[in-house]
N, C-alpha and C positions, 0 to 999 in steps of 0.2 A: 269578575273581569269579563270582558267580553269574548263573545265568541263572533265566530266569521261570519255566520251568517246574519247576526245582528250590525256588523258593523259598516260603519259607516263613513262619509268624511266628516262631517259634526263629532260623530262620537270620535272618530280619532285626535279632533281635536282636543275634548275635553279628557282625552288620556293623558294629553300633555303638559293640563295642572291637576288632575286627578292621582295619579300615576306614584305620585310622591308617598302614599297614605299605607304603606308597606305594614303591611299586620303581622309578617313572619320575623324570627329571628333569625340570623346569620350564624348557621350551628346553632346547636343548642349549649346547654351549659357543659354537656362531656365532650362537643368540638372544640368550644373554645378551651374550656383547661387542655385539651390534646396541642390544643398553638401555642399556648403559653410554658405547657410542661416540656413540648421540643423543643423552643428556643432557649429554655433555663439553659436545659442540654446544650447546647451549640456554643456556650459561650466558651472563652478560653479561662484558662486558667489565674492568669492575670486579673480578672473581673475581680470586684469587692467583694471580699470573701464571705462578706456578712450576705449575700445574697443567694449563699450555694447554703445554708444549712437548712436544714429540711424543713424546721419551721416556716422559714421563706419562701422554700418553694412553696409549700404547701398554702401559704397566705396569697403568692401570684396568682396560684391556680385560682384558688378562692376569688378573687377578685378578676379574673376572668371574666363572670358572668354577672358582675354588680350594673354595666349600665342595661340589660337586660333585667335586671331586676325592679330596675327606677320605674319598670315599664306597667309593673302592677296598682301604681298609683295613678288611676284615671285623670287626675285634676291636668287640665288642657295648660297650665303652665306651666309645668314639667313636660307634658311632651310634646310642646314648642318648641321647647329647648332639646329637650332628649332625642326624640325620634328623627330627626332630619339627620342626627349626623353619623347613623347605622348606615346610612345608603350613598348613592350617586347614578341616575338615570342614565348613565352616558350618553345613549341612542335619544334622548329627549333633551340635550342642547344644542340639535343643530334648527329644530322651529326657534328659536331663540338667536340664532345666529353667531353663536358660540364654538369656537374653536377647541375640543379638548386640549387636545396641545400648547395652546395658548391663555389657559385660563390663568389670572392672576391668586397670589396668595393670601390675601386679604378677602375673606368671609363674608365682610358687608357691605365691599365691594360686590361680590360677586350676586348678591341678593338683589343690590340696585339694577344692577345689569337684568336681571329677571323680570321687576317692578317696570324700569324701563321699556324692554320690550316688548311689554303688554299694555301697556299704557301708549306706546309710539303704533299698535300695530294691534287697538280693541278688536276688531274683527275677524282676529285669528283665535281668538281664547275666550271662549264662553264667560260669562260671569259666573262667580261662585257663590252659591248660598251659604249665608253668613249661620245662618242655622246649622247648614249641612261641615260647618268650620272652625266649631268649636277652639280647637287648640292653632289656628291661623295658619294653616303647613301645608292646605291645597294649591297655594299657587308656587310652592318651593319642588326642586328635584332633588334635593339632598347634600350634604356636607360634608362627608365621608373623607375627604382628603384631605381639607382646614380642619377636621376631627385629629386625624392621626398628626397634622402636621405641626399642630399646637400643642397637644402631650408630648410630642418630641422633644421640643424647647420648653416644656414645662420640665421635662423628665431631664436637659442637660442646665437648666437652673438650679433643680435640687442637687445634682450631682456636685453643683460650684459652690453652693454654701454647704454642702457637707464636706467638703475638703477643706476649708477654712473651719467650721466645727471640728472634724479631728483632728486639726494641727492645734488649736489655741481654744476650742470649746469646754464644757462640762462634759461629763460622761450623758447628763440626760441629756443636752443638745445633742448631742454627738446620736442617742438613741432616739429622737425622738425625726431629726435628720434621714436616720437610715428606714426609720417609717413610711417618709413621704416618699425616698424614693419606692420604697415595695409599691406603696399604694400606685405611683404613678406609673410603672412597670406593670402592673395587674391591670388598670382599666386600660391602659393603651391598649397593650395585649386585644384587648375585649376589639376594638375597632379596627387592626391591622386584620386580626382574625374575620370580619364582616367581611374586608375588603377580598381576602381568597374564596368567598364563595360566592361562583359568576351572578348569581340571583340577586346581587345587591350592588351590581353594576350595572341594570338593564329594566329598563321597563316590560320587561318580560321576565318578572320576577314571580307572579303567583298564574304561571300559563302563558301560554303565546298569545299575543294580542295582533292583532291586524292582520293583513294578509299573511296567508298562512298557503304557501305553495307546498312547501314540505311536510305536511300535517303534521305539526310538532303538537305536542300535549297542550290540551289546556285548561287542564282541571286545575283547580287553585289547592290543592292541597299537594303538587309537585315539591311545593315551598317547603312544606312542614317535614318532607320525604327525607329532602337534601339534607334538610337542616339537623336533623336527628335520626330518624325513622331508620335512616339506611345505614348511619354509625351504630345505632343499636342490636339495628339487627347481625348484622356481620361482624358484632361486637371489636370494633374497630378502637384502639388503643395507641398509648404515644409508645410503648415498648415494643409492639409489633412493628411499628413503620420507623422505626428510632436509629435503625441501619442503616438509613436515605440520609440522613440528615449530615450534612456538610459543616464544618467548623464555620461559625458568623465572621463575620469580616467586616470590615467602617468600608459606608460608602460612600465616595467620592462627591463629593460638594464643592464643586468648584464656588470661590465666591460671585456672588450677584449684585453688587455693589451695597452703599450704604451698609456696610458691615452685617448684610444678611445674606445667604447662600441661595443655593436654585432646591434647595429642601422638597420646598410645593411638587415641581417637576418630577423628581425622583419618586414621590408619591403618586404622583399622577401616572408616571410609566406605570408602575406598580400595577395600579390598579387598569388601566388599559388592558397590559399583560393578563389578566384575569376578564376583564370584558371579553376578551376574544376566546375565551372559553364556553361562552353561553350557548352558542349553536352548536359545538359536540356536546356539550351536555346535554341538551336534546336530542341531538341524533343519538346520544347513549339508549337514552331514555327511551324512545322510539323503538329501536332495537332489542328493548327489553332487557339490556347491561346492566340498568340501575334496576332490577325489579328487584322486588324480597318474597315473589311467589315462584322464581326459579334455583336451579344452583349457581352458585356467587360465581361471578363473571370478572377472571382476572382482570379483562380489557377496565370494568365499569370501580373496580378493587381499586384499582391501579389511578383511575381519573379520582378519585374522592379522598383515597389516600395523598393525591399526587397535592390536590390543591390546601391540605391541612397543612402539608409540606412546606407552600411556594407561601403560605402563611408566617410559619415557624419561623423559616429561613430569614424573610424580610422582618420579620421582630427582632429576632438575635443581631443580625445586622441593625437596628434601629437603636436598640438598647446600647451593644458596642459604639456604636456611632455617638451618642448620647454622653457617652463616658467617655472616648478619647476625643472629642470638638469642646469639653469644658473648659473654660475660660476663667479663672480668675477673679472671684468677688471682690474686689478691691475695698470696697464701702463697709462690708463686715469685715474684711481682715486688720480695716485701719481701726475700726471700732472692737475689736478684740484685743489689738493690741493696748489701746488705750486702758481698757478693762484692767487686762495684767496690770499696767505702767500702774494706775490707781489703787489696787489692791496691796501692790508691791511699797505702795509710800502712805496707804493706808490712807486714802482722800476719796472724797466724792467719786463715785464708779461715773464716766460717761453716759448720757442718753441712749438709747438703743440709735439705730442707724433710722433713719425715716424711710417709708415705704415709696 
């Protein structure tokens, strides 16, 4: 990354389709099982009980750190696909003339909107070398919020045909049902958790980039610090910080018309709230709060602890949320009953339901 005195206004410009190309992870694999393992915790009682025995948990945790794992396969169409939807530049949509506040929830929308204003406005964004571009994700800032906000509604899909599975299913539908959901409760997890640590809302993710009045860090291994270095060391844990943790709650979704909610929004605060932690974490840093060559610094304990936390909390509320907004499969319940009706007078079983 750059430093100040290399930089420039060229070079600042080409930070702003450079920028996107995040080589760190968001935690490491024992942060994110710590977001995943708090929010198990957080849930009520009432949740599917098929998801509190310990194999379960132990499979969310696991899956935790699977879209980090995608990450070991070099081949650039996977991390096309993969790596943009770890992050969200916030600070890098206003050259773009992008309202956080107002961005829409649609993904490929949101892409053209980028495509567009480089295309309406070449002489603000360098050209990219298509060598230098292998997996096509320099001129992207990240997806991070269409990441979590489409597992959402992926995770309260599986939720609607497995209550139609356990009312009129097999036992294997009914297990193979309670799969998907783990599975889609495990990699969410992986992306809510990206979202609480500030590095992955900011183009000031591996060092400070640009003017730099405050002389914040800017060695690019701050990134790898956050992301584990400083859980390790202070061997930080979900049963240590486990006290903090608030019972999950559904959160309010008012509807947005055409039978979709302001989901995106609620995401998008989310992650704001966590943008606006980037500058104390610096100023932590600075300070020598976040070091591992001093004695552990409640203040810097308490900030790394706090945002594993503001992680945990918005997954259990995501998951909750997930499971009481489920709606009624209508199209399998009509096609299970059918099943029964046919089995019961011994005829031809119905078609499956088409996709």
């Amino acid at each position: 990354m750059m430093t100040k005195s290399s930089f420039t206004r060229m070079a600042a410009v080409a930070v702003l389709s450079l920028a996107a190309r995040h080589q760190g992870w968001a935690w490491d694999y024992a942060g994110h099982r710590i977001v995943n393992q708090l929010a198990l915790a957080s849930l009520p009682t009432n949740f599917p009980s098929f998801t509190r025995t310990r194999s379960a948990h132990e499979r969310v945790a696991f899956l935790a750190g699977e879209p980090d794992r995608w990450r070991s396969l070099s081949d650039p169409v996977l991390r096309h696909c993969n790596a943009p939807d770890h992050f969200l530049d916030i600070d890098l949509l206003e050259p773009y003339r992008l309202d956080p506040t107002r961005l829409g929830s649609f993904r490929y929308e949101f892409t053209a909107q980028l495509a567009l204003a480089r295309a309406g406005h070449p002489q603000e964004y360098p050209p990219i070398d298509p060598h230098q571009d292998l997996d096509r994700t320099r001129a992207l800032i990240g997806f991070l919020p269409w990441a979590i906000t489409e597992y959402e509604l992926k995770l309260e899909s599986a939720f609607s045909y497995l209550k139609e599975y356990e009312s009129a299913g097999t036992a294997e539908e009914v297990a193979n049902a309670r799969e998907n959901v783990l599975y889609l409760m495990g990699l969410m997890g992986h992306y809510v958790g990206d979202g609480s640590q500030p590095l992955h809302t900011t183009k000031h993710h591996h060092g400070w980039v640009g003017k730099n009045p405050h002389h914040y860090a800017t060695n690019y291994s701050i990134h790898a610090w956050i992301d584990g270095g400083y859980i390790q060391e202070f061997g930080v844990t979900a049963e240590k910080i486990r006290g903090n943790l608030r019972p999950a709650r559904p959160l309010l979704l008012p509807q947005a018309g055409a039978g979709s909610t302001n989901l995106f929004q609620v995401v998008m605060a989310y992650l704001l709230e966590q943008h606006r932690q980037v500058e104390p974490l610096y100023r932590l840093e600075k300070a020598g709060k976040l070091s591992g060559h001093h004695e552990i610094s409640e203040e810097g304990f308490r900030f790394i602890t706090g945002q594993l936390l503001n992680g945990a909390q918005m997954l259990g509320d995501l998951w909750l949320t997930a499971w009481e907004q489920t709606t009624p499969d209508l199209v399998l319940r009509s096609f299970l009953a059918k099943r029964k009706t046919a089995a019961a007078n011994g005829t031809e079983p119905p078609a499956p339901p088409a996709p």
